[in-house]
C-alpha positions, -999 to 999 in steps of 0.1 A, spaced: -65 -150 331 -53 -185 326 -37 -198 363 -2 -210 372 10 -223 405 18 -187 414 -12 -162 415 18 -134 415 26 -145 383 -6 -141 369 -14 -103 387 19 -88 370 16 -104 338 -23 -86 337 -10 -59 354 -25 -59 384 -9 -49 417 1 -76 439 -7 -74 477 12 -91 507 6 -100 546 38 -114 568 34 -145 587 55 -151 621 47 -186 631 66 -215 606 45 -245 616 22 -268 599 -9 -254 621 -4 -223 608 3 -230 568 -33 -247 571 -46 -212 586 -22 -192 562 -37 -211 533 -70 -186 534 -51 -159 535 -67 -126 519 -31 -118 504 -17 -122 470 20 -137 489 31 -140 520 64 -130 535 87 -155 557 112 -131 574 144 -143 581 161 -110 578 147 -101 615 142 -135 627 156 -168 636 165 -191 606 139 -216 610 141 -241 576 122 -272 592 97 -248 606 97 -233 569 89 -267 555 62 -274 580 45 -246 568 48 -248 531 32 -285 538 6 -265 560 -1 -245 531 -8 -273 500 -24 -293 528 -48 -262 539 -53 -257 499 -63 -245 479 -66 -208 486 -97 -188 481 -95 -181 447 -84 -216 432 -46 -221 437 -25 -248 448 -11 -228 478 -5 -188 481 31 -174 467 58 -169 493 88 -149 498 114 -149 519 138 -129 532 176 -138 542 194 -132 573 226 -124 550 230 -94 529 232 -91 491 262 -64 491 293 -82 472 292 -112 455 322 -125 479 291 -126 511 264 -134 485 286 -168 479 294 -170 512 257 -175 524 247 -192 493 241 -221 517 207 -206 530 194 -197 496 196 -231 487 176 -241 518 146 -216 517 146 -227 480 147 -264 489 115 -257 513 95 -251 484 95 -212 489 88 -195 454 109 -166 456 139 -144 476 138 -112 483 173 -106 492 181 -73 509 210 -48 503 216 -53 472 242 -28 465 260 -38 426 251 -55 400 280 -83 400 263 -90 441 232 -97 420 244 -122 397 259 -141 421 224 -145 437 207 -153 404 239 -176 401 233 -194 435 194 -198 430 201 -216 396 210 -253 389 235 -260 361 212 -277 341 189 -245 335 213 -228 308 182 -204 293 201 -168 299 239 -182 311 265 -161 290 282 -127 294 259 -115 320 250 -147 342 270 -179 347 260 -212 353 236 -217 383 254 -232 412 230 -253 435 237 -291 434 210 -316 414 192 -333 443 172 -304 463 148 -299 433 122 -332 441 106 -314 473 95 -283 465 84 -298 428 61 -319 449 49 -292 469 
């Protein structure tokens, strides 16, 4: 199995189950620890508590810093979840502020809760995308939404 940066990637694309463990504490202590973790991703949970971006970046730093994991990566995948819902696409652009900041920490994916219609999920994949990434944009998907400039630290994690 040839590695990426995410081991998740890898598991489904073998099709191999993927495995997960939530963390509670965002701080750079515990990325270090979090680094070793037995888990295939972790999950930051926003959707239950506080909204915690600079503890969020203190950890993904934690993590590269604690790296690589046991099994050869750069740093173990990791979700979060939101503290908005994914029910219309009128809240989903409402709160696209915070996917733009849990993606701007370096996280590598959203699970976004509630999704309830297809248009609410399109305006998620919209707000997760920057204009410049065009592969899919048509009929379905439009252009991505986040502003150039948030990409340069999570590419460096």
């Amino acid at each position: 199995m040839a590695k990426r940066l995410n081991r998740c990637i890898d598991l489904l694309q073998a099709d191999h189950p993927i495995y997960y463990t939530h963390t509670d504490e965002l701080s750079y202590e515990n990325g270090r620890q979090q680094a070793e973790t037995w888990a295939d991703f972790l999950i930051v949970d926003f959707e239950h508590a506080p909204f915690d971006v600079i503890g969020l970046r203190a950890f993904m730093n934690g993590l590269v810093d604690g790296g690589p994991t046991p099994d050869g990566y750069r740093m173990p995948t990791v979700i979060a979840t939101l503290p908005s819902n994914c029910k219309t696409r009128a809240e989903v652009e409402a709160n696209a502020w915070q996917i733009r900041h849990v993606l701007s920490a370096g996280v590598h994916g959203i699970l976004h809760t509630h999704a309830r219609d297809a248009d609410s999920v399109r305006a998620f994949v919209e707000a997760c995308r920057y204009p410049f990434q065009t592969i899919g944009v048509g009929d379905q998907i439009g252009q991505g939404q986040r502003g150039a400039g948030g990409q340069e630290t999570p590419a460096e994690l």
